[in-house]
N, CA and C atoms as an extended XYZ file, in Angstrom:
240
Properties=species:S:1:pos:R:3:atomname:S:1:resname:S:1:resid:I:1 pbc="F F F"
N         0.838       -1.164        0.000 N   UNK     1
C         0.000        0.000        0.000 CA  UNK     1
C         0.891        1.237        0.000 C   UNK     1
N         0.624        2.293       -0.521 N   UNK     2
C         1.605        3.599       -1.055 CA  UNK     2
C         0.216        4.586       -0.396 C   UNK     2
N         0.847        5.720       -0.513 N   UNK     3
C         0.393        7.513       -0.385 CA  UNK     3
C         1.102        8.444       -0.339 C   UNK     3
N         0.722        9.385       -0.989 N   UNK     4
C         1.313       10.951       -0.992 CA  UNK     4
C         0.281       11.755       -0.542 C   UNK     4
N         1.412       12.252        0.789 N   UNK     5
C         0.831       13.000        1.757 CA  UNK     5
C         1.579       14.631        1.391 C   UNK     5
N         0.296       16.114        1.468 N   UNK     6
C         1.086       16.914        1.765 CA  UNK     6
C         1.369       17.329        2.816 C   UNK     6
N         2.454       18.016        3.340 N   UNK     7
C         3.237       18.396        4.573 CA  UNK     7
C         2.713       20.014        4.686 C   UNK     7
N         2.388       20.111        6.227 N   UNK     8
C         2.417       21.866        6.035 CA  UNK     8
C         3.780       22.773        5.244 C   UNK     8
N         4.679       21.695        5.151 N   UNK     9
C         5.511       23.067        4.515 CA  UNK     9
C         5.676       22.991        3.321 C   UNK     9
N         4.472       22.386        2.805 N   UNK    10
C         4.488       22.480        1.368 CA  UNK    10
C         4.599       21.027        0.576 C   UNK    10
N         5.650       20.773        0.894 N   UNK    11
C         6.465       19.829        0.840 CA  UNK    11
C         5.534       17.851        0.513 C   UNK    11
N         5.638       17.140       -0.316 N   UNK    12
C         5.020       16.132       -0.643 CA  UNK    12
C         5.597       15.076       -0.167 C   UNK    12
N         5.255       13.752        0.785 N   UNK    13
C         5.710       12.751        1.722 CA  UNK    13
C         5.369       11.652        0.269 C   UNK    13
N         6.159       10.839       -0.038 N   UNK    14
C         5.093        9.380       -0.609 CA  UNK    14
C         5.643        8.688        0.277 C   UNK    14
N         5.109        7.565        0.267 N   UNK    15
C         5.988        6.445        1.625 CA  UNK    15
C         5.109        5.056        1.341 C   UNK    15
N         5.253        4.180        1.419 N   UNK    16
C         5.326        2.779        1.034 CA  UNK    16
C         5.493        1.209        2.114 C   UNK    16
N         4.821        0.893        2.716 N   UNK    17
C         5.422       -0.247        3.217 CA  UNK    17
C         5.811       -1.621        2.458 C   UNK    17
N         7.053       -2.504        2.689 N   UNK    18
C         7.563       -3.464        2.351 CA  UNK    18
C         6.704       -4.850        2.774 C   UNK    18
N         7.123       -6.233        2.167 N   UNK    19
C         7.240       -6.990        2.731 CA  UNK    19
C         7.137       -7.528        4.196 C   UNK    19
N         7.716       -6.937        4.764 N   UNK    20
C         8.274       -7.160        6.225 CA  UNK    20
C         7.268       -6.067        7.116 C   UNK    20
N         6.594       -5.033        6.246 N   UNK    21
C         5.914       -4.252        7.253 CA  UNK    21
C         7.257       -2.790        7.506 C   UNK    21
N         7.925       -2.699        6.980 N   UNK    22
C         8.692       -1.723        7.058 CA  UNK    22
C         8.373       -0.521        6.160 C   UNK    22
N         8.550        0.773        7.059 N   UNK    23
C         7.860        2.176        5.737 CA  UNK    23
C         8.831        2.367        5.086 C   UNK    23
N         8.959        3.089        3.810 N   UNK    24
C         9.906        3.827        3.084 CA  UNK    24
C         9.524        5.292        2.690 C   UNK    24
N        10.187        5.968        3.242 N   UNK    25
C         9.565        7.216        3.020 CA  UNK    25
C        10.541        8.350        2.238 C   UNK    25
N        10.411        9.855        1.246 N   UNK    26
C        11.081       10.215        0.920 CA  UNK    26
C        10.263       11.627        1.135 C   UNK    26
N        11.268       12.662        0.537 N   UNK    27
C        10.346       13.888        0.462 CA  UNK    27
C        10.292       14.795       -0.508 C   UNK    27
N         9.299       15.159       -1.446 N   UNK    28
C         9.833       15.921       -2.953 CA  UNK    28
C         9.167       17.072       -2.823 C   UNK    28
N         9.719       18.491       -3.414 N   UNK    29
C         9.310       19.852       -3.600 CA  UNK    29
C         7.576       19.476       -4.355 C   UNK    29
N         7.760       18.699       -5.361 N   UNK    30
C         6.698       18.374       -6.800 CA  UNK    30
C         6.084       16.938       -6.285 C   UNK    30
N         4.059       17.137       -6.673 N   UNK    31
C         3.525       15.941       -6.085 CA  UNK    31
C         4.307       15.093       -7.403 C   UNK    31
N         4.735       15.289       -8.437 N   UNK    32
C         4.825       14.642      -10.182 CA  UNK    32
C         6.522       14.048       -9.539 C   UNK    32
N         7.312       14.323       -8.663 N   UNK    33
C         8.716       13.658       -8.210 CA  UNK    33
C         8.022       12.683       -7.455 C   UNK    33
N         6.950       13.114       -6.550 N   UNK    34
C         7.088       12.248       -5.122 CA  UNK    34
C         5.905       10.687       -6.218 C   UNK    34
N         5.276       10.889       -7.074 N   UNK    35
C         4.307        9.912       -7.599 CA  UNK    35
C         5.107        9.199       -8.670 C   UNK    35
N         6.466        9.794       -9.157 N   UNK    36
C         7.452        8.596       -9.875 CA  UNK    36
C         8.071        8.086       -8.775 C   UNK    36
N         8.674        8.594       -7.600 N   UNK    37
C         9.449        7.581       -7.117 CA  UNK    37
C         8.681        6.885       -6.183 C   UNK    37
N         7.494        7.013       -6.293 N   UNK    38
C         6.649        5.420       -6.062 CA  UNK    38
C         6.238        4.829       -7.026 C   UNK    38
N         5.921        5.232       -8.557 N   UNK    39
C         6.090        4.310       -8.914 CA  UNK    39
C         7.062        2.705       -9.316 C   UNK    39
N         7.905        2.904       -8.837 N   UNK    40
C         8.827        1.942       -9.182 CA  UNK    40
C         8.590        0.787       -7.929 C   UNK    40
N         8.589        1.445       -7.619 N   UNK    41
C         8.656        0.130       -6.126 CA  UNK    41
C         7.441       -0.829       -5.955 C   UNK    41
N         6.161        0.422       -6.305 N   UNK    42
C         4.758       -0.014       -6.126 CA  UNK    42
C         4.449       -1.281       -7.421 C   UNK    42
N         5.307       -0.445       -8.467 N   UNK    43
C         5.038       -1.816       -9.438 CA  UNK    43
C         6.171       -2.960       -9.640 C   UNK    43
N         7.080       -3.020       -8.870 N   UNK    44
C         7.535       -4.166       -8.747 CA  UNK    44
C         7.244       -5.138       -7.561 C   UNK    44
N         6.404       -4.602       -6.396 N   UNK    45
C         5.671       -5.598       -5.471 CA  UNK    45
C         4.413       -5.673       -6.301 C   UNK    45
N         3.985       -5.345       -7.290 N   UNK    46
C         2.470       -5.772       -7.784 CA  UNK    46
C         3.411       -7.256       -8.642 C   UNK    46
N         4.757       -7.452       -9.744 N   UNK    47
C         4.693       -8.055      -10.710 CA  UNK    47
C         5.511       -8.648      -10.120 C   UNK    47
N         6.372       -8.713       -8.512 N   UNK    48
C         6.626      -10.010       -7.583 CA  UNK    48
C         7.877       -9.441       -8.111 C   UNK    48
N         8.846       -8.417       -8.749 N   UNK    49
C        10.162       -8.468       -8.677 CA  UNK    49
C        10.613       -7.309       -7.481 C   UNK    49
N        10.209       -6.922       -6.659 N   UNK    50
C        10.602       -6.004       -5.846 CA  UNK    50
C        11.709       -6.721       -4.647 C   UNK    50
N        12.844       -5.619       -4.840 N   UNK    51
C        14.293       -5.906       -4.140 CA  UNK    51
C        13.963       -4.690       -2.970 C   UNK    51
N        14.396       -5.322       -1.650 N   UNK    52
C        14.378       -4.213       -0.862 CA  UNK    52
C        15.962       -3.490       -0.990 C   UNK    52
N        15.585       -2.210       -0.480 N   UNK    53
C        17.056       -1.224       -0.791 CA  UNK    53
C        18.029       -1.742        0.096 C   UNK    53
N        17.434       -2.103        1.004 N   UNK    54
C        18.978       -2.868        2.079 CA  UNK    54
C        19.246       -3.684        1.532 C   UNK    54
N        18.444       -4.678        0.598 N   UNK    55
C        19.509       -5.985        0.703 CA  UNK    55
C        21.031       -6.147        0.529 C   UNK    55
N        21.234       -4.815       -0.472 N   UNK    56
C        22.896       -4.756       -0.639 CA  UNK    56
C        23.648       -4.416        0.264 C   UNK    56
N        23.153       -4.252        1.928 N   UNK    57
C        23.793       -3.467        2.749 CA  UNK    57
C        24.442       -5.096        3.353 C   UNK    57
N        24.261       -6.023        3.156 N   UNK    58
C        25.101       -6.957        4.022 CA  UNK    58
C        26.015       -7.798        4.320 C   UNK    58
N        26.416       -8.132        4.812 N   UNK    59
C        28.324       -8.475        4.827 CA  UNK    59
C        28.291      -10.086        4.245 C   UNK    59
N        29.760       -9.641        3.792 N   UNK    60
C        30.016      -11.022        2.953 CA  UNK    60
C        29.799      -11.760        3.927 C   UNK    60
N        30.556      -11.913        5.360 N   UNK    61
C        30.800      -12.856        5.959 CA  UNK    61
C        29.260      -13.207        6.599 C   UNK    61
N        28.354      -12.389        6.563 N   UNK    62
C        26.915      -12.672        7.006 CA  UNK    62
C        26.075      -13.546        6.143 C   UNK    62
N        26.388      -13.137        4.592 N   UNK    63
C        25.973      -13.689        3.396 CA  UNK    63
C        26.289      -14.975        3.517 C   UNK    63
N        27.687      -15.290        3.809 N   UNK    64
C        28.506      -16.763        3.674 CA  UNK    64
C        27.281      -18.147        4.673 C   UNK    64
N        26.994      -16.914        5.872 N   UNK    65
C        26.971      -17.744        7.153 CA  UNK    65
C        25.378      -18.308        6.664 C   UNK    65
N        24.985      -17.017        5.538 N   UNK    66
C        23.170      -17.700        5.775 CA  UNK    66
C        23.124      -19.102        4.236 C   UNK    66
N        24.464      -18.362        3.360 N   UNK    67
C        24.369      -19.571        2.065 CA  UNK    67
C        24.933      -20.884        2.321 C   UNK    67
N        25.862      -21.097        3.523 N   UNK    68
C        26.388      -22.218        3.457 CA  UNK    68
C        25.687      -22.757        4.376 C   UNK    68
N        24.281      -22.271        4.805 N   UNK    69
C        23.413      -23.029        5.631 CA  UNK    69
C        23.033      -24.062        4.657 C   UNK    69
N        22.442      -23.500        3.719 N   UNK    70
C        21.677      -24.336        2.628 CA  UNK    70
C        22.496      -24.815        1.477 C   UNK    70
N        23.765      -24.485        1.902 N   UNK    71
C        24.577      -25.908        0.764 CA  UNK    71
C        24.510      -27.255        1.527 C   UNK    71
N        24.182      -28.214        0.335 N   UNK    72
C        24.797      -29.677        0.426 CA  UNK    72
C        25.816      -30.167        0.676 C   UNK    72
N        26.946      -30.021        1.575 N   UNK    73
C        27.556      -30.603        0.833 CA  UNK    73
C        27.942      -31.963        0.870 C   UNK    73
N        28.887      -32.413        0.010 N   UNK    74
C        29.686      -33.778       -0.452 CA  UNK    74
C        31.038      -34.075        1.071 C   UNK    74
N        30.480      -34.966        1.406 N   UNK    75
C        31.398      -35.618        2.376 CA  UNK    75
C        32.642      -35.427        1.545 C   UNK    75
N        34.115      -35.326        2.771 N   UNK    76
C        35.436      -35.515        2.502 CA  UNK    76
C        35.966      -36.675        1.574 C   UNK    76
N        36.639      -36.585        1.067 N   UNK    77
C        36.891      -37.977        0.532 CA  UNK    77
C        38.236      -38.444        1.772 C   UNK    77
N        38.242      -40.078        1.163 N   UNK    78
C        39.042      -40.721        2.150 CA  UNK    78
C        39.562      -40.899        1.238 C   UNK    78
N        41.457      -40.638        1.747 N   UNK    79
C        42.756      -41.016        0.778 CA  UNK    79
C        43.272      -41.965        1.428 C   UNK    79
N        42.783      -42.854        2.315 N   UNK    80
C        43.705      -44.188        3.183 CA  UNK    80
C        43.019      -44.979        1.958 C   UNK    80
């Protein structure tokens, strides 16, 4: 769900919640700035490709710890 709110100082809010229930909010001089930069977001949670903006915020070594949960892997081999 999205809205653009105006601000007493003029000023146009759009803001957006995620997935997770988290807001995203920005703030534009023009309602025509604040209604493109919702569109993008709004139509990629309608057509299921929507990336949240953090995901790139997280560490390799965090990345490692959650992918090598869900690797398989192949037992050691034995050289005796």
């Amino acid at each position: 769900m999205a809205s653009i709110a105006r601000r007493p100082d003029g000023t146009y809010r759009p803001r957006y919640r995620d997935a997770d229930g988290e807001e995203h909010a920005r703030h534009f001089k023009r309602k025509a700035d604040a209604q493109r930069w919702l569109d993008d977001p709004t139509a990629a949670v309608v057509t299921g490709t929507y990336v949240d903006p953090k995901a790139g915020r997280i560490t390799l070594s965090a990345f490692y710890a959650v992918w090598a949960a869900r690797q398989v892997w192949a037992p050691a081999p034995s050289w005796r």
